[in-house]
C-alpha positions in Angstrom: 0.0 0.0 0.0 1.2 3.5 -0.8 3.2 5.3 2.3 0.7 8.6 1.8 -2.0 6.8 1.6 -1.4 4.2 4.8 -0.3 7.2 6.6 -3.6 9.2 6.4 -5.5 6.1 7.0 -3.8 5.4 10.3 -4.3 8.9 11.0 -8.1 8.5 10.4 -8.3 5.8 12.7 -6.1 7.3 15.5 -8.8 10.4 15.3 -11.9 8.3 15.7 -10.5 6.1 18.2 -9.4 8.5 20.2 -12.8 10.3 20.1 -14.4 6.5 20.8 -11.6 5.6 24.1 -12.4 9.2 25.6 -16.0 8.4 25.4 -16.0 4.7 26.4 -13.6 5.8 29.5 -16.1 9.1 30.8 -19.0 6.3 30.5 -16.7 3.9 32.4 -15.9 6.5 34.9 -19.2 7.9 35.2 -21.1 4.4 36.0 -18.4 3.2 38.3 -17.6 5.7 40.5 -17.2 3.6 43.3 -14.4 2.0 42.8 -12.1 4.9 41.5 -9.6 5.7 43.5 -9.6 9.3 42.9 -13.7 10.2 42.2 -13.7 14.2 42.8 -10.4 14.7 40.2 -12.1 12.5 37.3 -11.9 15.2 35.1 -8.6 17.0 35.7 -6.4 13.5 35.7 -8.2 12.9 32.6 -7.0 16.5 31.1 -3.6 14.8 29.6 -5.4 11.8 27.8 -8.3 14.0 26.2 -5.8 16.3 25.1 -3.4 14.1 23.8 -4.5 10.5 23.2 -5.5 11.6 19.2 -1.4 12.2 18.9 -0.5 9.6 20.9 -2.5 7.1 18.9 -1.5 9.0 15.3 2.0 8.4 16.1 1.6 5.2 17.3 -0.7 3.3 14.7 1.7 5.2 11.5 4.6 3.9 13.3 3.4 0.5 13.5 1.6 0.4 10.3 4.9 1.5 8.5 7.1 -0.7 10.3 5.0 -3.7 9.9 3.9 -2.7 6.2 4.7 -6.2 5.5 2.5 -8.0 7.5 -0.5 -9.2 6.1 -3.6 -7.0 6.7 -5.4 -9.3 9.6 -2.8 -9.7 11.7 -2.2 -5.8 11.5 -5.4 -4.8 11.8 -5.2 -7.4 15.6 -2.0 -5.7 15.9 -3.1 -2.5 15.9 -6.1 -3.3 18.2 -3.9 -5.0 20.7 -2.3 -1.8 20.8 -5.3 0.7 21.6 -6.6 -1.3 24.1 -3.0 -1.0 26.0 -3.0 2.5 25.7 -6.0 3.0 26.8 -5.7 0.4 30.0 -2.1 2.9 30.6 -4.4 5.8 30.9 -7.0 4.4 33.1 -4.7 2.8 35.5 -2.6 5.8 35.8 -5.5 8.4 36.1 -8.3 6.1 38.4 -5.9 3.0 39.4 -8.3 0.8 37.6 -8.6 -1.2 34.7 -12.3 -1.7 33.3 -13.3 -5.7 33.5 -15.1 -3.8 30.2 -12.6 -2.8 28.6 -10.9 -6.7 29.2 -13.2 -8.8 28.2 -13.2 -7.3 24.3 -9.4 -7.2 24.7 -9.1 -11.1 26.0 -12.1 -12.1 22.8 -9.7 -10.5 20.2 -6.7 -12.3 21.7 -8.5 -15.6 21.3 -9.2 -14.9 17.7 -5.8 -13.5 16.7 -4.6 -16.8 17.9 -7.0 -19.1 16.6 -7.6 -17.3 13.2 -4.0 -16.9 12.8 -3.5 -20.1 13.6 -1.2 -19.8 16.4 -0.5 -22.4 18.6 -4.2 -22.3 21.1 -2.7 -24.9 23.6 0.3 -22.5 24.2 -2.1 -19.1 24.4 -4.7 -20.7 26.9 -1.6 -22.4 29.2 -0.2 -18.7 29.3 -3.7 -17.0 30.4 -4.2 -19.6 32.9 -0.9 -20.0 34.3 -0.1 -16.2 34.2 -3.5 -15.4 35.9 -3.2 -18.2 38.8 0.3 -16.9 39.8 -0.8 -13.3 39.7 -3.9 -14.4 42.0 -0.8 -16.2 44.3 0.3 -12.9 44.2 -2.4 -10.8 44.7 -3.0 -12.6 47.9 0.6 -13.1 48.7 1.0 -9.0 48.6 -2.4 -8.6 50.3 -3.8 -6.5 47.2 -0.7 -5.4 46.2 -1.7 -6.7 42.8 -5.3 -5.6 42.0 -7.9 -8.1 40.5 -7.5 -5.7 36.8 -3.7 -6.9 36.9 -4.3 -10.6 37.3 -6.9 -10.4 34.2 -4.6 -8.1 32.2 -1.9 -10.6 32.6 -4.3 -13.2 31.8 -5.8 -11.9 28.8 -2.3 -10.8 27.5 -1.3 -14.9 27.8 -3.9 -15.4 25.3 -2.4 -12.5 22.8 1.2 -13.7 23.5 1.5 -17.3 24.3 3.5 -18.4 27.1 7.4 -17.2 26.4 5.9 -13.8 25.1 4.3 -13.4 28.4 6.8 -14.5 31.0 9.3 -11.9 29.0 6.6 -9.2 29.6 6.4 -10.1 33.4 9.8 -10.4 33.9 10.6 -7.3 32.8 7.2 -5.3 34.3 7.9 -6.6 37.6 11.5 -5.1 37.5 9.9 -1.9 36.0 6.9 -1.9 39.0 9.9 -2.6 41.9 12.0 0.6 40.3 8.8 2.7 39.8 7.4 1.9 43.4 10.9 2.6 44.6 10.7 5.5 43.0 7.4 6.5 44.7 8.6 5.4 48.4 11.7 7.8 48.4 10.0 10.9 46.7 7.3 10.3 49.3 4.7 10.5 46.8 3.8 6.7 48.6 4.1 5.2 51.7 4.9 1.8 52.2 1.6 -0.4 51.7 0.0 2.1 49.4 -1.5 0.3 46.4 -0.1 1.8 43.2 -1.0 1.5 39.8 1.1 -1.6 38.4 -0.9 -2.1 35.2 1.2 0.3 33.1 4.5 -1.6 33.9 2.7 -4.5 32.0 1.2 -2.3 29.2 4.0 -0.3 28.1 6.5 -3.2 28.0 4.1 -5.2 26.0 3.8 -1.8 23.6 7.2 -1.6 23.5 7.1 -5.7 22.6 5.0 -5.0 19.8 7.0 -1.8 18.1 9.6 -4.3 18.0 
């Protein structure tokens, strides 16, 4: 496909999804209100991602599309929605501290049919989700909520996207990335120890940066 042309298109997508996540998030916000950890600031933590996720998502979906020009349209098009839903999971964590079991359940559907319609190894993709979700559960109770319920079905729908070495190479390196970040947090004081912080984005962005590679 010509580079103009590919460009604009990604461009044309980034605009109306964009337009679509900030929507699908107020909604999201709006009806569940209760468990956000941060209720009376929805709409000033939101200011960066309304602002911004257009951009974000322009720069993003070109980069990807150009990179991966070669790929065959299908698995770009899951590509590029495996992406999105990452972003937007990155915003929502960081902003509310929560990730939508809404917003998951889409995202763990499209991993089962990029692997099945792509025909990736199934057996591998559903070991991953299950053993990645059962040790994050271990965890979860092992930190006493240290790891939230959206983490341990992030990780698990991610198992189904990336099959099991994928996934333990995202882990691996999130868990090094959540220990520096909640560091980090501690000795600016912007934590104190025992303080739930948001671990979802360690996850997302080294999976985004798994897929721009």
């Amino acid at each position: 496909m010509n580079t103009l042309l590919l460009t604009i298109m990604t461009i044309i997508l980034a605009v109306f999804g964009s337009i679509a996540g900030n929507r699908w998030l107020a909604k999201l916000y709006a009806k569940s209100s209760a468990i956000l950890s941060y209720p009376a600031a929805v709409a000033s933590r939101s200011h960066i991602r309304e602002h911004y996720l257009a951009p974000l998502l322009a720069f993003l979906f070109t980069f990807t599309a150009l990179q991966h020009a070669d790929l065959m349209p299908l698995r770009l098009y899951f590509l590029l929605s495996f992406e999105y839903f990452l972003i937007l999971y990155t915003f929502s964590d960081f902003e509310q501290e929560v990730i939508f079991d809404d917003m998951l359940l889409p995202f763990a559907i499209f991993g089962a049919l990029y692997t099945t319609m792509l025909g990736l190894p199934l057996l591998d993709h559903v070991l991953a989700a299950v053993a990645g979700g059962a040790v994050f559960l271990l965890l979860a109770v092992l930190t006493r909520g240290g790891i939230g319920g959206g983490d341990i079905k992030l990780i698990t729908a991610l198992g189904l996207w990336l099959g099991s070495d994928a996934l333990l190479g995202v882990v691996a390196a999130g868990l090094v990335l959540g220990g520096i970040a909640a560091l980090l947090l501690l000795i600016t004081g912007k934590k104190k120890r025992g303080e739930y912080f948001a671990y979802g984005p360690c996850f997302t962005i080294i999976a985004l940066l798994a897929a721009l590679s």
